[in-house]
N, C-alpha and C positions, 0 to 999 in steps of 0.2 A: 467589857464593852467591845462591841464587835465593830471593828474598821478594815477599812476596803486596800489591802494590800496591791502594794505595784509601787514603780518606780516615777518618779512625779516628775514632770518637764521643768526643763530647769531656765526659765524664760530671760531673757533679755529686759528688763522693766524700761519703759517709757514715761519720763516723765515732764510728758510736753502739755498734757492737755487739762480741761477745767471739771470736767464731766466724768463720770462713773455710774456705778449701779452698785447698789449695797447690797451684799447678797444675804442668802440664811444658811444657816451649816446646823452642822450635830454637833458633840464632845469631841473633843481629841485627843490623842496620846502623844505623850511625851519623844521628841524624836531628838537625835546625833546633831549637837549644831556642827552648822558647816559656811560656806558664805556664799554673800549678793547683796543685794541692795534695799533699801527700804523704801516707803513712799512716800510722796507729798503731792499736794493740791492747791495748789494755789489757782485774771481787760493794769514911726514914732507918731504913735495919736494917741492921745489921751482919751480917757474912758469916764471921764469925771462927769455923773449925773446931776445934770438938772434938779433944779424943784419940780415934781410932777404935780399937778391936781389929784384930787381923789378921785377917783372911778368907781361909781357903783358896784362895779361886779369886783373888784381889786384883793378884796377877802376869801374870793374861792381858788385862787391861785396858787397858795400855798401848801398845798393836802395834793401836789399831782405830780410830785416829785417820786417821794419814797416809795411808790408802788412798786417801779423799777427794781429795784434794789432789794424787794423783797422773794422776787425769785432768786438775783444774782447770787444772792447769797450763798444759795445750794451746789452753786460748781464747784467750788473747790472743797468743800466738805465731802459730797459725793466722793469724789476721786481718791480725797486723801484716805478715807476711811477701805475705801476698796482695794487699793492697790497695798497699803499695810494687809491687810488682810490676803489678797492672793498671792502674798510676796512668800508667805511662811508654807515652808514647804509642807505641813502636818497639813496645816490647813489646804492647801490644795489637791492633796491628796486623797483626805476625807471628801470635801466638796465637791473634786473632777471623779475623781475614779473612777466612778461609773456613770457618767455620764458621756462621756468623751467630748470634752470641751478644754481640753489642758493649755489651747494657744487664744483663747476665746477672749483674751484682754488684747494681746496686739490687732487681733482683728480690728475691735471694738474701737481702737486708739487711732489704727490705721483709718477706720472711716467716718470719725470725729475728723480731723487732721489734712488730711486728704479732700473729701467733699467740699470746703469751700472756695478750693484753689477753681472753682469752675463758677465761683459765685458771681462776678461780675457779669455773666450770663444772663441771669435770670431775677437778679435782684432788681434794678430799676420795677422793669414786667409787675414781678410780685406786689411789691410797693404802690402801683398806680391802680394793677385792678383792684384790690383789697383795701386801700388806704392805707395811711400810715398808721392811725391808732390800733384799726384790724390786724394788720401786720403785725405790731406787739402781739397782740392776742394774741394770732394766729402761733408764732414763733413760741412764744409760753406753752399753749396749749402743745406744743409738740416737745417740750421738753418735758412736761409732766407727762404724755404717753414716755417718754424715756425711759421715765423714773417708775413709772408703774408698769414694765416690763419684768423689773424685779423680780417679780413674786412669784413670776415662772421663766427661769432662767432654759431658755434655748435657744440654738443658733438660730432659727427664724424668726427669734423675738428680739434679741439683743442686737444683732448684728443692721438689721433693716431697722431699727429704732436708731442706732448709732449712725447710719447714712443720716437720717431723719434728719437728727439732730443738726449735723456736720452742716446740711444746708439751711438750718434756721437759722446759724450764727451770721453771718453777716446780714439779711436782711431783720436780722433783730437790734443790729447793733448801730446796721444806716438808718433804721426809722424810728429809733430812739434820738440820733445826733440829729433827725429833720424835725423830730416831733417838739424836743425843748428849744430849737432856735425859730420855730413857728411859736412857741407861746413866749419866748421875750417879743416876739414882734408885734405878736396882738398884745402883751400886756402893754408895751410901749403907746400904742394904740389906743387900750384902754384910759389907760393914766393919761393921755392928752387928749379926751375926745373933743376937748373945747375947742383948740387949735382946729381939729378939725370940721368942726363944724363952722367954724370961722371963715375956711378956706374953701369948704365944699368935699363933696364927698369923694372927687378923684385927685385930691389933694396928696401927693405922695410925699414924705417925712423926706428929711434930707439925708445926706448917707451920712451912713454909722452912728445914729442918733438912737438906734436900741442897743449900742456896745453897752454900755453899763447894765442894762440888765440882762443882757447875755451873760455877761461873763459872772454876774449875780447868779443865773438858772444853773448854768454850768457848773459852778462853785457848789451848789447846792446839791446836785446831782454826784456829784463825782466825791463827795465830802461822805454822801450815805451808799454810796459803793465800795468807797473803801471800806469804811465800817464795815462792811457787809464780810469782810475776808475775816476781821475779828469772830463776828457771829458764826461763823464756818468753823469755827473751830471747838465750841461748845460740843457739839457731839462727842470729839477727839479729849477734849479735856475729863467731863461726865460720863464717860462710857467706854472707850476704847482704851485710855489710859492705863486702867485697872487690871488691864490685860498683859500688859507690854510689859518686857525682861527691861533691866534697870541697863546704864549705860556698860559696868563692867561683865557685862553678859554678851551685848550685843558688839562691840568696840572692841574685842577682844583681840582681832587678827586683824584689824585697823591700822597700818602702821604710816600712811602720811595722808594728810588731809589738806583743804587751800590750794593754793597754787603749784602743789607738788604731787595731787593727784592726778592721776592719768586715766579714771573711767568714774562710773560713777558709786562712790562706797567702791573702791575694789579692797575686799577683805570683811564687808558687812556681814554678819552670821546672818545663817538663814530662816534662823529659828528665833522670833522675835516673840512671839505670843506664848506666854506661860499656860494658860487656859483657852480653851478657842467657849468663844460669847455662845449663849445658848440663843436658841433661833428664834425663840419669842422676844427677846432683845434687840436683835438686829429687824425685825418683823415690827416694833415701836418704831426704833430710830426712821426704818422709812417710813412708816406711815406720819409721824412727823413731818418729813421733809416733803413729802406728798399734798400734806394740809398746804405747808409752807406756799406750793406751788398753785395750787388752786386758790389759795389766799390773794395770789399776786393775778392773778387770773380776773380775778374779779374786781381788785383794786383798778386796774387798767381798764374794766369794763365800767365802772361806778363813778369813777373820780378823774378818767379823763378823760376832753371833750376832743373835738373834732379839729382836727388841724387847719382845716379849711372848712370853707363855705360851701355847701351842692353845689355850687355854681363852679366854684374855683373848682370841684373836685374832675366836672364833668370836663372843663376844660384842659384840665391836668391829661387826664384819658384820650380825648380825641384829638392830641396831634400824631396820631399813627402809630401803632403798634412798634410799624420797625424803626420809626426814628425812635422809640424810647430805647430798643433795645442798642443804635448803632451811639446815640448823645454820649453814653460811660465815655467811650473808647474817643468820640469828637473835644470833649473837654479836655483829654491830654495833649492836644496842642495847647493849651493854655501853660504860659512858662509859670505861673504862679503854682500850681497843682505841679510839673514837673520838678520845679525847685523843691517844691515839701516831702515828695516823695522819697528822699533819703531821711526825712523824720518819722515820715510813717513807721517805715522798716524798723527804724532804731524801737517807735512805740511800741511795736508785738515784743521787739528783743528781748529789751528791759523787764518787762515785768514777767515775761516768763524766766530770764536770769535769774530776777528775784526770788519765786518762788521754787526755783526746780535747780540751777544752780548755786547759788550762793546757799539757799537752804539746804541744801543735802549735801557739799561738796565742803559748806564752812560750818552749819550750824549743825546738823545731826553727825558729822562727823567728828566732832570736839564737842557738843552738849549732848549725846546722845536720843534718842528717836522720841522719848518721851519726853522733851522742852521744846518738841518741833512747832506747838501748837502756838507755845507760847512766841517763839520769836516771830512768828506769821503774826501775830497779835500786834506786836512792835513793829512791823511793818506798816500793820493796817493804822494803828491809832496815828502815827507820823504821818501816813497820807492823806487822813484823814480832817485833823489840825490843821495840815497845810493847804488844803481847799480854801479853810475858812482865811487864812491867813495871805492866799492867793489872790483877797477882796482888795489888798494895797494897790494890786492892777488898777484901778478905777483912779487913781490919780497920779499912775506911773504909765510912759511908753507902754506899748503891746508888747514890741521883746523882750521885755525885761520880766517877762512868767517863764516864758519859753527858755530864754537862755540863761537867767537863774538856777533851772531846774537841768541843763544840761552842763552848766559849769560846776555843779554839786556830783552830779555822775561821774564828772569828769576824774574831781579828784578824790571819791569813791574806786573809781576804777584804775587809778594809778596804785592806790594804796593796796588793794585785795591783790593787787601783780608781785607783791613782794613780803605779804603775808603768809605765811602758811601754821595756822594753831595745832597746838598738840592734841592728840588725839585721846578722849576723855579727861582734861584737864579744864575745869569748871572755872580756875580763873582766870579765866581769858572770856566767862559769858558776858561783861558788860561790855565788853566793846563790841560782840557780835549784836547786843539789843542794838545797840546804841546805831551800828552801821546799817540794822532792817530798817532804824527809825529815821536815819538819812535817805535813803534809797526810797522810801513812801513819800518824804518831802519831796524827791525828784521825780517819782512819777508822777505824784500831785501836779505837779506846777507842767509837766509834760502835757499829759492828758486834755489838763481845763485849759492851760493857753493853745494847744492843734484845735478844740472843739470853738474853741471862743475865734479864733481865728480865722478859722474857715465859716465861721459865720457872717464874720462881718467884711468878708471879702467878696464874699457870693452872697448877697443880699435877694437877691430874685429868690421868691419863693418856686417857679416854674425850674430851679436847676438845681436845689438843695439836696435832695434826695441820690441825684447825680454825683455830686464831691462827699457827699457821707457815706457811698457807696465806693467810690474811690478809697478814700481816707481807710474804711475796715477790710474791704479786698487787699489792699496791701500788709494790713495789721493781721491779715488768714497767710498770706504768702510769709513773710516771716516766721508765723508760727509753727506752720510748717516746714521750713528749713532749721529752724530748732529743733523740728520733731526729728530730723533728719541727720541731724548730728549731736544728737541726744548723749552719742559717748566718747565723744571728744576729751582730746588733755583741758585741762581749766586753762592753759594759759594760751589755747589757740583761742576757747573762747570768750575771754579775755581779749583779747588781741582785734577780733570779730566788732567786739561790741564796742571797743576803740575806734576802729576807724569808721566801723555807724556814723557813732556818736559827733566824731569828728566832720564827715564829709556832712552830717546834717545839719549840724551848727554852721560852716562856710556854707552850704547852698539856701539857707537861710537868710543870711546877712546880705547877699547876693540878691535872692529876691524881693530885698529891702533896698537896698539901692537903686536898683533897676525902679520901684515904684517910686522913689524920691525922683528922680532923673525924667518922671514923666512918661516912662516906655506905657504904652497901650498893651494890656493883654487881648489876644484872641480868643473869643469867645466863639461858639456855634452859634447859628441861628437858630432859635426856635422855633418851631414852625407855628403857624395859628391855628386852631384848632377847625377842627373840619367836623360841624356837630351832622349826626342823622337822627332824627327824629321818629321815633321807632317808641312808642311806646308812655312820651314823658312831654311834658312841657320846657319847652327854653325860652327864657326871653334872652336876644340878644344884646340889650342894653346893658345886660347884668357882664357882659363877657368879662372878665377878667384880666384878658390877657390883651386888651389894648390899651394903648398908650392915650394919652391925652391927647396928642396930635392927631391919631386916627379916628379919634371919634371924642369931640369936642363938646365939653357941657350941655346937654340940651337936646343933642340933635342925636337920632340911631342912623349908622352908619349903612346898613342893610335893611331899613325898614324905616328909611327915610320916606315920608311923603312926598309920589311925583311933583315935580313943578308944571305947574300950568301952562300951558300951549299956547295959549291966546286969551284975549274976554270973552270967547262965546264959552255958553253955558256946556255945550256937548263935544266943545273941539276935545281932542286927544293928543297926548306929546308926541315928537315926531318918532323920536330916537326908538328904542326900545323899552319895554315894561320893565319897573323894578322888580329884584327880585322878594318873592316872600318871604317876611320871616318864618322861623320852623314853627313858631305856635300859630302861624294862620296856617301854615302847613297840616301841620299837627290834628286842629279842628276840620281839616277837608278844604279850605274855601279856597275861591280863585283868584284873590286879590279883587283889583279894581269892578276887573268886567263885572263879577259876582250881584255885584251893587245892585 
């Protein structure tokens, strides 16, 4: 068997990010183990609901969740499967040598990672001209170009596909958190159309009257995400497993793990894969994850509707380009958004600890590289449980998800400060299940109580997009500073993820008091929409974005009928002509005179 002789880079592995590319190879031979690392891949008021009515449409609201979730599922499988694979050094030799692509994973990492630190830029923009359910799309479709770069691996296809990516993560991630806190408000909406038709059609609900089934959507969502980290691992369990040296192969020159190592695996052999996969296997596995992707593609094009109204959408758009772009940055005067921002941070931390730290540094390093899939597993079913279990919120305080889930970290993360397991010694695996399957419960109750919170604090549909835009620009800034000190001792980061955790639990309780005590948040203004009629019909009456004081049952505030002058028939008012609406515009006419 003829293989491509030379000396193979001996890389730095990163492992901060969700995303990968699967690649295809030939045979291999048998090489000197030596050492490195292996890889992994791993996102007081009560809530207590009403009796709703039935709502006609109430039955199609159920089937617009898991569409999400069934791209999610591909990030960490991706990854994990790629970076096992370009870790071994046979394999990379075969694979690069002649290619000259030997550093073509830091690249790749670097511009996952990297790219959305600029996302608050561009993300509202995106979001408004495209919509928010286009945006899913849109963000999909560019993860499946990702994925289908694969099949010809080169620096102009990998590298500009991995930019790609980097910037669809956050505005996939903000118009996901605007898209399900828009459909608890119309299902809210739904389920009570009596009420409203009772009160009239600018009849606005009272606040926080769709908390329950927010934090319902939310639960529901974040319950089949997690999942989704279990099903990422089916490739790894069915297929790569078969591959992989057992623990006394790879553990060999392993000598502390836990709290007592200082990089990441320092001492991992480098030679994990006993036989390298034949190419028509790894050539399934993606086209698998490929369908996968176009599956979710379509799910989101079939099964979910439109966040708003044309109307709402038109008005969404025309209050000026550059106030959408300056509103991100004008809502961080808001002390409520600055208060949370030390939970953001903590949010990226965590669950990249999870899978990148405490997975490689506690579990592959004492259960070796082939039980990695499984403790990912017991991660995901814990967070998974604990969604559904998160539903107790609805007749508990708000903090009490949020700081349940941070008081379980807490003594999570005291405990792993003063552990350190021996290194291939299998019984000590139940307590590392058992500690993925707490840490899923903490992210659970993390995740759904920020998403449920920020929902029902920013109620305005005209600003949501804004704070979930916020909310994952922080959750890329963290991830990125993980990416950053990816080979830290365990126990600075440790220590990191401590006082996160700390200073986000006080600035919390803080921005709970201050709302008890009556403080006013500042808000921006948002401007009114400035329509031109270029091409479409508007009625003004439909605007959206007036309040009931501006424009009062009955009457249009811009397309008001002048008042009469006098009693003759031909007098004219004194003042000035009203202005036209844009659909008398639209059709040409001149108003009055026209007559």
């Amino acid at each position: 068997m003829k293989t491509v002789s030379g000396s193979p880079m001996d890389p730095t592995p990163r492992w901060t990010s969700w995303w990968a590319r699967t690649p295809t190879t030939t045979r291999r031979r048998r090489s000197a183990a030596t050492t490195a690392a292996s890889a992994s891949g791993c996102s007081r008021t009560c809530w207590r609901p009403a009796r709703a009515a039935c709502s006609p449409t109430a039955s199609t609201w159920s089937s617009r969740r898991p569409g999400f979730s069934s791209m999610l599922l591909l990030s960490p499988g991706l990854l994990q499967i790629q970076l096992i694979l370009h870790y071994d050094e046979t394999y990379r030799e075969v694979k690069y040598g002649n290619m000259g692509l030997p550093d073509i994973d830091s690249k790749m990492l670097m511009g996952i990672n990297v790219t959305p630190i600029a996302a608050l830029l561009y993300t509202p923009l995106l979001i408004r001209f495209f919509g928010t359910k286009w945006m899913m799309f849109l963000a999909i479709g560019i993860y499946a170009l990702f994925v289908s770069t694969n099949y010809w691996e080169r620096y102009y296809t990998l590298v500009p596909s991995a930019v790609a990516l980097g910037m669809a993560i956050v505005p996939l991630w903000a118009s996901m958190g605007n898209y399900i806190t828009r459909m608890a408000q119309k299902y809210y909406e739904y389920s009570h159309y009596k009420e409203h038709e009772d009160h009239g059609p600018r009849h606005r609900p009272p606040p926080g009257s769709h908390a329950p089934y927010l934090l319902v959507f939310q639960a529901i969502f974040y319950s089949f995400f997690h999942l989704s980290f279990a099903c990422a691992q089916l490739p790894m369990i069915y297929f790569l497993n078969d591959y992989l040296y057992d623990l006394n192969h790879t553990l060999y020159n392993v000598h502390s793990c836990g709290t007592q190592s200082h990089d990441i695996l320092k001492g991992f052999n480098k030679t994990v894969l006993q036989t390298l996969p034949w190419s028509r296997n790894l050539i399934v596995v993606e086209s698998v994850l490929m369908a996968v992707a176009f599956l979710a593609m379509l799910l989101v094009l079939g099964l979910c509707g439109a966040a708003y109204r044309p109307t709402e959408e038109i008005d969404l758009r025309s209050v000026g380009w550059g106030n959408i772009f300056q509103l991100p940055f004008k809502h961080m005067r808001d002390f409520r958004l600055r208060h949370l921002v030390p939970f953001f941070i903590y949010s990226g931390f965590e669950v990249l600890f999870a899978c990148t730290g405490f997975a490689l540094g506690y579990g592959v390093c004492s259960m070796g590289l082939e039980r990695l899939a499984y403790l990912l597993i017991a991660y995901s079913l814990g967070a998974s449980a604990a969604c559904i279990v998160g539903l107790l919120g609805l007749w508990l305080p708000r903090s009490v998800l949020l700081l349940a889930g941070a008081g379980l970290h807490l003594l999570l993360i005291f405990s792993l400060f003063f552990w350190a397991p021996v290194p291939g010694a299998l019984q000590q695996s139940w307590i590392l299940y058992m500690t993925a399957a707490l840490w899923g419960v903490g992210s659970a109750f993390n995740k759904t109580g920020l998403s449920t919170l920020l929902g029902i604090l920013y109620e305005d549909k005209e600003r949501q997009d804004f704070i979930f835009t916020i909310y994952h620009w922080w959750q890329a800034v963290a991830i990125f500073v993980v990416y950053l000190g990816s080979s830290l001792p365990m126990k600075v980061k440790l220590a990191v993820l401590l006082a996160t955790l700390v200073a986000a639990a006080g600035s919390y309780l803080w921005m709970e008091q201050k709302l008890r005590r009556g403080l006013t948040p500042r808000q921006p203004r948002i401007p009114r929409p400035q329509h031109k009629v270029r091409g479409y019909r508007y009625l003004e009456e439909d605007n959206s974005d007036e309040s009931d004081a501006e424009h009062p049952p009955g009457a249009g505030a811009d397309c008001a009928e002048p008042a009469p002058a006098g009693p003759g028939l031909g007098s004219q008012p004194d003042g000035p002509q009203r202005r036209l609406c844009p659909y008398e515009q639209a059709q040409g006419g001149e108003g009055p005179e026209e007559q």
